[in-house]
N, C-alpha and C positions, 0 to 999 in steps of 0.2 A: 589912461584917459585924463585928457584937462582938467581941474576941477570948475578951473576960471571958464572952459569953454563949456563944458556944463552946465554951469549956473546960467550964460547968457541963453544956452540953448532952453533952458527950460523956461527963461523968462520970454525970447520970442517964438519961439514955437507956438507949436497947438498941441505940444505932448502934454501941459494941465488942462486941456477942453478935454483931450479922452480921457484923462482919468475922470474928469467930471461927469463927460455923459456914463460913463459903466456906473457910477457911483451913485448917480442919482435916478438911473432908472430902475440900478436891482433894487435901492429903498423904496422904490415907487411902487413896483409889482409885487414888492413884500408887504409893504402897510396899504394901499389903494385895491388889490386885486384880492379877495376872500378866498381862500382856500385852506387845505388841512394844514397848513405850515401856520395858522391862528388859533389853532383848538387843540387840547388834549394834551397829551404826555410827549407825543411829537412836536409841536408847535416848535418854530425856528428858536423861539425863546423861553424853551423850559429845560433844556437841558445843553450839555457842550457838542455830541456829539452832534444832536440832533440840528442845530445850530449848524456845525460846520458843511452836513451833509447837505441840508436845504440850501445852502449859501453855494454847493459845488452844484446844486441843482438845477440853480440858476443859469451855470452856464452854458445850458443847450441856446441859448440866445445871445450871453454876453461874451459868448468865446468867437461867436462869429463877429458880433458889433467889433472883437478888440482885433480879427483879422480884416477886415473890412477897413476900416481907422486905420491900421497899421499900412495897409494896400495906399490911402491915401497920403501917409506921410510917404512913404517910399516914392511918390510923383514929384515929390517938392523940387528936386531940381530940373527934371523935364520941364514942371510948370513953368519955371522961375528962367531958362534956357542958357541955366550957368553950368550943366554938368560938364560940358565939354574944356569949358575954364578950369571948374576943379579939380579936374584929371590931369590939367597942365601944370597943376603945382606941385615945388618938392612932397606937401605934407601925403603921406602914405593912405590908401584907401581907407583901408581899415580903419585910421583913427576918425577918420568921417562917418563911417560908418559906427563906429563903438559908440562917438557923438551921441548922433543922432537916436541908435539904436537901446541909449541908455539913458537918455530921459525919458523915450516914453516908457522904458520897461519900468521906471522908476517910479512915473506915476502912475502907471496902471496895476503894480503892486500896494502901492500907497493907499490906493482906491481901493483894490480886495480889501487892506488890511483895515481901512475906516469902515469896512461895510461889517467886517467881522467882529470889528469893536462895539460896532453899534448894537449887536446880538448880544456880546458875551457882556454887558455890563446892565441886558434884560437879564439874561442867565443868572449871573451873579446875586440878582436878587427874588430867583426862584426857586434855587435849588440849594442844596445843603450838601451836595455830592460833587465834588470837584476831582476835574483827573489831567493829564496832559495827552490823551491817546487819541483828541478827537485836530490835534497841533498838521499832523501827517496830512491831513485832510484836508484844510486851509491851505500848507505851506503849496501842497500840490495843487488845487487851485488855484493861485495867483503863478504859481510856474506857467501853469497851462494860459493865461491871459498872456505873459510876457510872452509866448512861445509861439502864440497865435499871433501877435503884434508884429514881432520880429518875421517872421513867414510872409507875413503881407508885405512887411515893406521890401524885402529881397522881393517878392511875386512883384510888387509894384516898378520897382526897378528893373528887374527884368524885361517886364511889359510894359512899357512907359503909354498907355492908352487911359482916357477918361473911363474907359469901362469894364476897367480889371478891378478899381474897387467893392463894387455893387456885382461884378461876377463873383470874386472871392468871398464876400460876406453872403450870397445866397449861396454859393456851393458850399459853404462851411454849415450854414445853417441845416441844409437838406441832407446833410454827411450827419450831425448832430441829430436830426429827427429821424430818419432813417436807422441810426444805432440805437433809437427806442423804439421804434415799432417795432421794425422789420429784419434790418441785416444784424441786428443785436440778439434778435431772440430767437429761442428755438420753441417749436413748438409739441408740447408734453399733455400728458393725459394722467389725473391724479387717478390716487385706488379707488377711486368711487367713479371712474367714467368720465368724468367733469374733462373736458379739453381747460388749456391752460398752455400758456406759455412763461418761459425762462430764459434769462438773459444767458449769452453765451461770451466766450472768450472774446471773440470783435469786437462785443462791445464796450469792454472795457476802453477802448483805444479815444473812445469818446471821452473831452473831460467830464462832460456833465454825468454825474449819477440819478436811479432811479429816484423817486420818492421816497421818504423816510414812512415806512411803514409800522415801525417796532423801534421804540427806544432803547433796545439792549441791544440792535445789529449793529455793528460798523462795519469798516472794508479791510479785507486784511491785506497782512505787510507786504505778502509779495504784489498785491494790488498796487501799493505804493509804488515799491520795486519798480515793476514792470512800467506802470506807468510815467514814472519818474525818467526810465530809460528814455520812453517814447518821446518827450517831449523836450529833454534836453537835446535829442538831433534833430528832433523840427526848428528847432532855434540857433543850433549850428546851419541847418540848411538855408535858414532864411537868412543871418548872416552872412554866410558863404555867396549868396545871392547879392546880397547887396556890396560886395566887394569885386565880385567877378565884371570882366570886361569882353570876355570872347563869348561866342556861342556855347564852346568847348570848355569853357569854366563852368558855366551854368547847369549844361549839364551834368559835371564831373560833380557841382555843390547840391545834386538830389542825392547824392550816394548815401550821405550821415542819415537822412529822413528815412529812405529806405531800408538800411542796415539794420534803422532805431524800429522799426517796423517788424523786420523777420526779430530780431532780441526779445523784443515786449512781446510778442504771440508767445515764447517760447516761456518766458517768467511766467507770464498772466496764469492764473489757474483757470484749467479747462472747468473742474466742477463747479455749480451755480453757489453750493455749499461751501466752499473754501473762497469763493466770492465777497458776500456778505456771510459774514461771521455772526456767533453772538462775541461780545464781551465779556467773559468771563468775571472780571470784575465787578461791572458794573449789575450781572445778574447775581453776584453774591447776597445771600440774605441775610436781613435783621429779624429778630424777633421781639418780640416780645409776649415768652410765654410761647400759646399754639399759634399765636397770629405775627406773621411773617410779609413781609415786605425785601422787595431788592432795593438796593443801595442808592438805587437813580429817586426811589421813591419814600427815601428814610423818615424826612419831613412828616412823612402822612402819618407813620405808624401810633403815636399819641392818638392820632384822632379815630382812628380805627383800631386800635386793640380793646376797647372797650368793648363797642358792638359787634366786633368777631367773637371774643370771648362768649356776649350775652348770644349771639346768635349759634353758638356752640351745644352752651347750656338746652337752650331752646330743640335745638334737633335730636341731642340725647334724651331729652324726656319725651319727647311725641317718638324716635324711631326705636332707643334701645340700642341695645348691641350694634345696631346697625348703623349707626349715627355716624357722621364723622367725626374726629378726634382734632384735627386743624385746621387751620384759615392760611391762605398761601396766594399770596401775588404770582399769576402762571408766568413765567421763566421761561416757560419752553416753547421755541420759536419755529413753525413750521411752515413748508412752503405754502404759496398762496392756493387755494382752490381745496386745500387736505382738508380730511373730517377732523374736528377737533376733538382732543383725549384727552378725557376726564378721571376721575379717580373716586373714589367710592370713599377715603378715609380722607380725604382731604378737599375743603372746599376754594377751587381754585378759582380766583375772579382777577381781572383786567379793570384799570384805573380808566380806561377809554369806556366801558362797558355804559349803554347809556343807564342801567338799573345802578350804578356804583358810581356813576360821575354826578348824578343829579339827589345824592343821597345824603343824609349826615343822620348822626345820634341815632333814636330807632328806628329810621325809614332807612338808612342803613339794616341796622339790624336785619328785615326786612329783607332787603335785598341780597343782603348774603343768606339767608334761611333759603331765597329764590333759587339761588348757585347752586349749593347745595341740594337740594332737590332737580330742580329741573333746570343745567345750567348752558343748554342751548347747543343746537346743532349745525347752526349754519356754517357754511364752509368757511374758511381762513382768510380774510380777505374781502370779503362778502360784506353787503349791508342788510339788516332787516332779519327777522325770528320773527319764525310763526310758533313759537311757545308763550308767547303772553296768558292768555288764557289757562294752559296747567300749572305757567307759572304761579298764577294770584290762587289757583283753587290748591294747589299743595301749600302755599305758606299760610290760605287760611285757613286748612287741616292744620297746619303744626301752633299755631298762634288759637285757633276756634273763633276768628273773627275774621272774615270776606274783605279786604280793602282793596283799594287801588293799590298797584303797587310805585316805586317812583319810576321817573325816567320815559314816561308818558309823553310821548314828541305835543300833542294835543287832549282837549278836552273831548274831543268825538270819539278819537281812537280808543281812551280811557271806557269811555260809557261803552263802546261797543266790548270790547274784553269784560268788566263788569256785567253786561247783560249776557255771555254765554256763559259765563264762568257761573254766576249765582245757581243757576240749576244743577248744573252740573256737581256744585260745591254742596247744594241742600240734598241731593241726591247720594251725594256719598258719607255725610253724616249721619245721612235717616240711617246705612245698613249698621251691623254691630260690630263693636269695633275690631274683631277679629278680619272680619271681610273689609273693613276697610285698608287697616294694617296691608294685606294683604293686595289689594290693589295697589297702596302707595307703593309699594316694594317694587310688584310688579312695573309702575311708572317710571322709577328709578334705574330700575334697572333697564328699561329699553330708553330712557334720556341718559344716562352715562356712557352706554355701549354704542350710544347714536344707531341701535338698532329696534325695528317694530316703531309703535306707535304711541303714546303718551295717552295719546286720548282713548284709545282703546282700552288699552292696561286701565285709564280710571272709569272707563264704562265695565269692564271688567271683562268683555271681548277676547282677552290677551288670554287666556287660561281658555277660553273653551275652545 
């Protein structure tokens, strides 16, 4: 390719307006539209992977916008009613094509790549955990833009109509939202009944990924792989499109797309589990002492090994033998809708958790004594616990003082958890402390098992 022709092409084209519009609408929908990709441990900008995977996530929209745009560049010489000139000149198809077809790929990589800059230099200044594993995940996103661009303009070419562009960007769109509902997932039934669905092997074929739900997943390598195949012959095909002259080329230039089709079914991992991965790494632990943090979250462990520690102390003297022994950021990543599995020696809590994200010094404390004792059963995935209430009256069993506890979304909700709780909490001080022992046990033991009933066990129901 030219360079000299390259440079004009990029100065008169409209291949820097697409990489502008992708560029400035994924920042738009990232800072202007509120959603989980702004909060928590997932946020686009608190860690790398999480960063790269909301930015692929983006593309259930920007991958259609960049075949769409591509549809339109691919008319420029229909519009313009020079094709039939240009096919009369010595210079060979192809290098018109590679032209054309490599500015916009150029700026519409440029574009991924300033959108991803603009994340990891949030990143940079929020985390303390740096790795190169979340690299695979971007470079295959901006592939997948050039691959969708090049498609379009071969589809445009092809089809020389004012209405293959806005056909191609809503049939790409509807290909994209369809591999999140519906032709992407299968539909599953967790061990508790709960219906539930999970992504399957087609949907991989979509560039966009689900939601970043857990800061230790990523996507694993054969994900890459497979995908990688896929979209390097959608981009042969759309080139091949844009060179061909006969019916009978055009045809012959779906072969790579198709090929890249049956290959990538056959890499992509069938299990949902070999899917999204954890990261081994980045679940690896720090400690300090019994109180442990993963690696994504190292930063925090200063601020929390103190009121792990006190909140340790604290449960060994009110439980005993019974107590737990550690404090541990949960690690262990399970499908959406599962009951969650807790441990009786160790008090396992989540930085997302509203009792642990709205907490510091002893209202931490506090909150981890909560964990510990009554540390919640809602499903995986799920928002909302109906344990507030045994939550505040077992910490104020172990403390002897009834408070609010944090993470209170309001001031109503608080007062109303405080008004069941206090009876319930004066109720179980009044008996001796053998029978109370003896309840809390009981509580624990059917909130860790996520079996029976908390309130029971502390009405004392659970034994008779």
């Amino acid at each position: 390719m030219n360079v000299r022709v390259l440079r004009i092409e990029l100065r008169r084209s409209v291949a820097p307006w697409v990489g502008a519009v992708v560029l400035t609408t994924a920042l738009a929908f990232l800072y202007l539209i509120p959603g989980s990709w702004w909060t928590g441990t997932t946020a686009w900008t608190a860690q790398w992977t999480s960063m790269a995977l909301w930015t692929r996530a983006l593309l259930f929209y920007l991958w259609p916008l960049a075949v769409g745009l591509g549809a339109l560049q691919g008319l420029r010489d229909h519009r313009s009613k020079m094709y039939e000139l240009l096919t009369s000149t010595p210079r060979p198809a192809r290098h018109r094509a590679a032209t054309l077809a490599g500015a916009t790929a150029i700026t519409l990589a440029s574009a991924y790549a300033l959108l991803v800059l603009v994340g990891a230099v949030q990143v940079v200044a929020n985390t303390a955990y740096t790795h190169l594993g979340w690299l695979p995940i971007s470079l295959v996103g901006a592939l997948s833009l050039v691959a969708g661009a090049v498609l379009g303009m071969g589809a445009g070419r092809a089809l020389p109509s004012v209405l293959t562009p806005p056909a191609l960007a809503m049939g790409a769109f509807v290909f994209t939202a369809l591999m999140q509902m519906s032709w992407g997932r299968t539909e599953t039934t967790t061990a508790t009944g709960l219906p539930g669905t999970e992504p399957n092997r087609v949907s991989l074929l979509s560039p966009a990924v689900q939601e970043v739900r857990d800061v230790l997943v990523t996507l694993s390598a054969s994900v890459h792989v497979g995908q990688t195949v896929w979209l390097l012959t959608m981009a042969a095909t759309g080139f091949a499109l844009l060179v061909a002259a006969t019916p009978r080329a055009r045809l012959l230039a779906l072969t790579p797309v198709l090929a890249g089709a049956v290959i990538a079914l056959l890499v992509l991992p069938a299990d949902p589990r070999r899917m999204y991965v954890v990261d081994e790494a980045a679940a690896e632990l720090v400690c300090d002492g019994p109180v442990c943090v993963t690696k994504t979250q190292q930063a925090r462990l200063a601020d929390l090994a103190g009121p792990g520690k006190e909140a340790l102390r604290l449960l060994h003297g009110a439980l005993g033998s019974q107590a737990p022994v550690s404090v541990r950021e949960n690690a262990t990543v399970l499908p959406e809708g599962s009951t969650p599995q807790w441990s009786r020696k160790t008090v396992l809590f989540d930085f997302d958790d509203d009792l642990i994200a709205a907490a510091k010094g002893e209202e931490l404390t506090r909150a981890l004594i909560a964990k510990g004792m009554v540390p919640g059963c809602t499903p995986v995935g799920w928002s909302g616990s109906g344990d507030g209430v045994a939550q505040t009256v077992a910490v104020g069993w172990v403390l002897g003082d009834l408070r609010s506890l944090p993470g209170t979304q309001s001031a109503i909700p608080g007062r109303e958890v405080d008004a069941d709780a206090r009876p319930l909490w004066k109720e179980l001080k009044a008996l001796p402390r053998a029978e109370q022992l003896s309840r809390i046990n009981a509580m624990r033991a059917a909130a860790l098992s996520c079996k029976g009933d908390v309130y029971d066990a502390l009405n004392g129901d659970a034994s008779r």
